[in-house]
C-alpha positions as CSV (number, residue, x, y, z in Angstrom):
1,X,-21.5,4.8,11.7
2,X,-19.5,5.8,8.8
3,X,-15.9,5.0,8.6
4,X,-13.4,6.5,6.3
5,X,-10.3,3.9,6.1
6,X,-7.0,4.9,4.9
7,X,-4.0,2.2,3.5
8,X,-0.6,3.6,3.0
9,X,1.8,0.6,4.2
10,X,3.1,-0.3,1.3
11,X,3.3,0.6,-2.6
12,X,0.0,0.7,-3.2
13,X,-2.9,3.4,-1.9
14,X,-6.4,2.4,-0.9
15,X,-9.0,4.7,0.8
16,X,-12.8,3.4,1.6
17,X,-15.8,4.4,3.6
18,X,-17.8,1.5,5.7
19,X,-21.3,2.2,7.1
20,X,-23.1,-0.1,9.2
21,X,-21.7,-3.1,7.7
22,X,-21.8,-2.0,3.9
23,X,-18.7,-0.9,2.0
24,X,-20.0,2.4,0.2
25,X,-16.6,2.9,-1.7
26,X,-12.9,1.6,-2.0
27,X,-10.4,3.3,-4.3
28,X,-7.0,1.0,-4.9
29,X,-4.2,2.4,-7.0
30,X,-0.6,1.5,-8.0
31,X,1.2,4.9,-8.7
32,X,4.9,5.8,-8.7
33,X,3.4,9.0,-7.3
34,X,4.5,9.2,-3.3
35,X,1.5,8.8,-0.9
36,X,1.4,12.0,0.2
37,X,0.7,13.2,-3.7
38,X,-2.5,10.9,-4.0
39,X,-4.2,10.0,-0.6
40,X,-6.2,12.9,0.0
41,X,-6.8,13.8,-3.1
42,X,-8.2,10.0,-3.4
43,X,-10.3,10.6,-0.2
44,X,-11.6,14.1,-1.8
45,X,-12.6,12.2,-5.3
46,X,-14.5,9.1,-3.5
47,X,-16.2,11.3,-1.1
48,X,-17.4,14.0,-3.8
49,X,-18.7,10.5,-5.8
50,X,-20.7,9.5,-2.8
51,X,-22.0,12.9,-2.2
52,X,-20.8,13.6,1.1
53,X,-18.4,15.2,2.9
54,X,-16.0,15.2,5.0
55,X,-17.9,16.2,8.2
56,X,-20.8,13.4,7.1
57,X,-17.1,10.7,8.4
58,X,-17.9,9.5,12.3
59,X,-14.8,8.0,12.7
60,X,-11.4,8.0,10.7
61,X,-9.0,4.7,10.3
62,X,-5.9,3.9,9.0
63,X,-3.2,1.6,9.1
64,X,-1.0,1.5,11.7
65,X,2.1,-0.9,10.7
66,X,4.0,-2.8,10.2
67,X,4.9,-1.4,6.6
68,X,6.8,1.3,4.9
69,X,7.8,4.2,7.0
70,X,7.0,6.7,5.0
71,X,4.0,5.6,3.8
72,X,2.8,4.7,7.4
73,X,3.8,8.3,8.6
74,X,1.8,9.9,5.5
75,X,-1.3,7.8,6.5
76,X,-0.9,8.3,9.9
77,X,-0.5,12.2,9.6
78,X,-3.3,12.8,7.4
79,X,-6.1,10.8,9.9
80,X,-4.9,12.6,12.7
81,X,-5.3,15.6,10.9
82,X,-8.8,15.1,9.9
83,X,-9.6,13.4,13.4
84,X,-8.3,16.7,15.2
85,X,-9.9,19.6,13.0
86,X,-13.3,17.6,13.1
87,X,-13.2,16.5,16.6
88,X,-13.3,13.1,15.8
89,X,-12.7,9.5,16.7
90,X,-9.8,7.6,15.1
91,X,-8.1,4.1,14.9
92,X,-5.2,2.8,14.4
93,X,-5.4,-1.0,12.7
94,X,-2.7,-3.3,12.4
95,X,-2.0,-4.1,9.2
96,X,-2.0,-7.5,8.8
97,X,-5.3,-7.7,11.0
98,X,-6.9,-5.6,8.2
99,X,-5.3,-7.8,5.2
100,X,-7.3,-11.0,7.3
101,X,-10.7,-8.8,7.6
102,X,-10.5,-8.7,3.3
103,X,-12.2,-12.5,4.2
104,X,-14.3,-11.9,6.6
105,X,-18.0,-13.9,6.0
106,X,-15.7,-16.9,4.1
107,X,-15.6,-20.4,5.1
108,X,-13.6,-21.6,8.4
109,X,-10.4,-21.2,7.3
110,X,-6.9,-19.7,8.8
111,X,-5.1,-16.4,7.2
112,X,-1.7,-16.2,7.3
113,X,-1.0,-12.1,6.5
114,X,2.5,-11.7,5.5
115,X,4.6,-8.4,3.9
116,X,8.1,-7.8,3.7
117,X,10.4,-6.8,6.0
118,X,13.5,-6.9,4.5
119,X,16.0,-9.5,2.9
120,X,14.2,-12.9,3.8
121,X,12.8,-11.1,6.7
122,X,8.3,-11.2,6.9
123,X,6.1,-9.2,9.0
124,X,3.4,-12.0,9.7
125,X,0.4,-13.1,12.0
126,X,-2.3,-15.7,11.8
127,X,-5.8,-15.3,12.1
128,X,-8.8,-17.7,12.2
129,X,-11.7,-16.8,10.2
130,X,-15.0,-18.2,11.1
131,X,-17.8,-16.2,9.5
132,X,-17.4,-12.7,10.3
133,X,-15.7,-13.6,13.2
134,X,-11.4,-12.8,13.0
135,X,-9.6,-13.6,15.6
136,X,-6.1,-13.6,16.1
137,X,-3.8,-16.7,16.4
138,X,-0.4,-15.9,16.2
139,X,-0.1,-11.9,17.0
140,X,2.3,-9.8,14.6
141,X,5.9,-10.5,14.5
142,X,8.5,-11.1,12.3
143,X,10.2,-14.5,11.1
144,X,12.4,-15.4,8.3
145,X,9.9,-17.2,5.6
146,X,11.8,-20.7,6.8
147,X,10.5,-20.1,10.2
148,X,7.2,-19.1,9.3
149,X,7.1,-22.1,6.9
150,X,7.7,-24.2,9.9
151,X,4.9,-22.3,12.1
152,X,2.2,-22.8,10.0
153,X,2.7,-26.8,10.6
154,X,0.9,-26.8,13.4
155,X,-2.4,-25.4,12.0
156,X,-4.6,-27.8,10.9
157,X,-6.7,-27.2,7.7
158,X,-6.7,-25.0,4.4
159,X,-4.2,-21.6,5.1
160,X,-5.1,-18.6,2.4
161,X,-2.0,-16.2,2.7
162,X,-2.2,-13.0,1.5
163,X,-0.3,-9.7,1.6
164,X,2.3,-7.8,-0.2
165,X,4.5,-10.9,0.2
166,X,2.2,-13.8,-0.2
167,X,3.5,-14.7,-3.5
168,X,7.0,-15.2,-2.7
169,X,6.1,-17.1,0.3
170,X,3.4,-19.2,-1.2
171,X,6.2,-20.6,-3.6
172,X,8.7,-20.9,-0.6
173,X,6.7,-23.1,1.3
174,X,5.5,-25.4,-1.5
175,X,2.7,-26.5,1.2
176,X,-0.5,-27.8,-0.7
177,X,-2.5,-26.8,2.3
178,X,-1.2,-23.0,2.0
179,X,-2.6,-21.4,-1.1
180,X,-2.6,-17.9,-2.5
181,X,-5.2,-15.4,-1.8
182,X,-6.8,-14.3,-4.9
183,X,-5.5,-11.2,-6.8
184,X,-8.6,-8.6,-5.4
185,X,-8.1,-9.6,-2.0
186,X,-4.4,-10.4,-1.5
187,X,-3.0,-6.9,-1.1
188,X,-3.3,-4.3,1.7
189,X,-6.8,-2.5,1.5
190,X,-8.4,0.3,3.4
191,X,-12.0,-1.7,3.2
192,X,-10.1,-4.2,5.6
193,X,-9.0,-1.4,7.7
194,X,-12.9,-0.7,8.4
195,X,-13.9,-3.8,8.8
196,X,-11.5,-3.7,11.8
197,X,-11.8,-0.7,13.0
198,X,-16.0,-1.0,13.0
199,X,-14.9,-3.9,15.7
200,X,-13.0,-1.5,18.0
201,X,-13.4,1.3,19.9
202,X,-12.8,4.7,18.6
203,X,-9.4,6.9,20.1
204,X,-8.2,10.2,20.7
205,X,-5.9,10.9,17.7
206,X,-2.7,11.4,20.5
207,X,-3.1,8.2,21.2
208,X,-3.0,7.0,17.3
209,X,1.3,6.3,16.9
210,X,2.9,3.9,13.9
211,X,3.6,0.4,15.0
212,X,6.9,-0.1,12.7
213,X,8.3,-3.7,14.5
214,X,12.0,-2.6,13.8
215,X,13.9,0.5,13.9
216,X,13.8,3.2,11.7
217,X,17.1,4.0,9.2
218,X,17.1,6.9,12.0
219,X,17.1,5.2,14.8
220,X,20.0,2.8,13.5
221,X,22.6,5.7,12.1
222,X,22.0,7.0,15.9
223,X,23.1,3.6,17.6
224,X,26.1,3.3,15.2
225,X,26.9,6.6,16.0
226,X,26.6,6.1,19.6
């Protein structure tokens, strides 16, 4: 089964296909270019390189949230548009499930995904890898990066955090069992969105919606009005 993935939760873009197990392609880019500039043109360029099309895709993925707004609206939009006019199956992957799927086949270890929120805010989860086997330890929230510190206490053994936010945190905790992910793997990436998704059952693309963890700038100005 071929899977097209698409990233858009944060700053940078990543598109991949995944079939049967094998990652065929994975563009990643850093552009000041807005998402919905780049991300099907990205998907047009890999899939012209592989010499398919877009009819050859079984199933279409993307990222779900948490992340930026925008950026999870664009990715959201364009997968349900190709699920739709193709009359395909689609997915909707959390986030920081896919940054944990990036080491997938590594050594028993735990994953602690983290991106930013906002001010000292972290979207976060946990996730035990054991071969290809991720599962899910601490399900997605949000802590402050004291709080999260303080969580990852009671894990025993080697933590790898990674995410848009790992950096920061890594330094924060100044834990020598939590260590930064390496530079290829840390970040958000549609290979990881897959992986996931190749794990899962396919959906209608109604039923794909954005899982943003706090309210939009929208949702607040309407409260304050009200």
């Amino acid at each position: 089964m071929q899977i097209l993935g698409i990233d858009t939760s944060g700053k940078n873009a990543s598109v991949a296909v995944w079939n049967d197990g094998e990652l065929r392609a994975q563009y990643f880019v850093q552009t000041r270019m807005t998402h919905s500039q780049v991300i099907l043109l990205l998907c047009e360029k890999m899939l012209a390189d592989l010499g398919i099309t877009v009819k050859d895709i079984d199933r279409f993925a993307v990222a779900a949230g948490p992340g930026s707004y925008t950026g999870l609206r664009i990715g959201i939009s364009a997968v349900k548009a190709l699920a739709f006019g193709l009359g395909k199956k689609c997915s909707g992957i959390s986030t920081l499930e896919a940054v944990a799927y990036n080491f997938a086949g590594a050594a028993d270890c735990y994953v602690c995904s983290v991106m930013k929120a906002r001010l000292d805010i972290l979207y976060c989860a946990v996730f035990r890898i054991y071969g290809n086997e991720v599962s899910c330890v601490l399900e997605d929230t949000m802590m402050t990066k004291t709080e999260l510190a303080g969580k990852l206490k009671d894990f025993d053994g080697k933590i790898i955090a990674a995410g848009d936010a790992a950096s920061d945190f890594v330094s924060y905790a100044a834990d020598e069992r939590i260590v930064l992910a390496p530079a290829h793997l840390r970040y958000q990436l549609a290979s990881g969105i897959c992986m996931s998704a190749a794990d899962k059952e396919g959906k209608d693309p109604d039923e794909i919606d954005a899982l943003y963890m706090q309210i939009t700038k929208a949702e607040k100005d309407l409260l304050e009005k009200n």
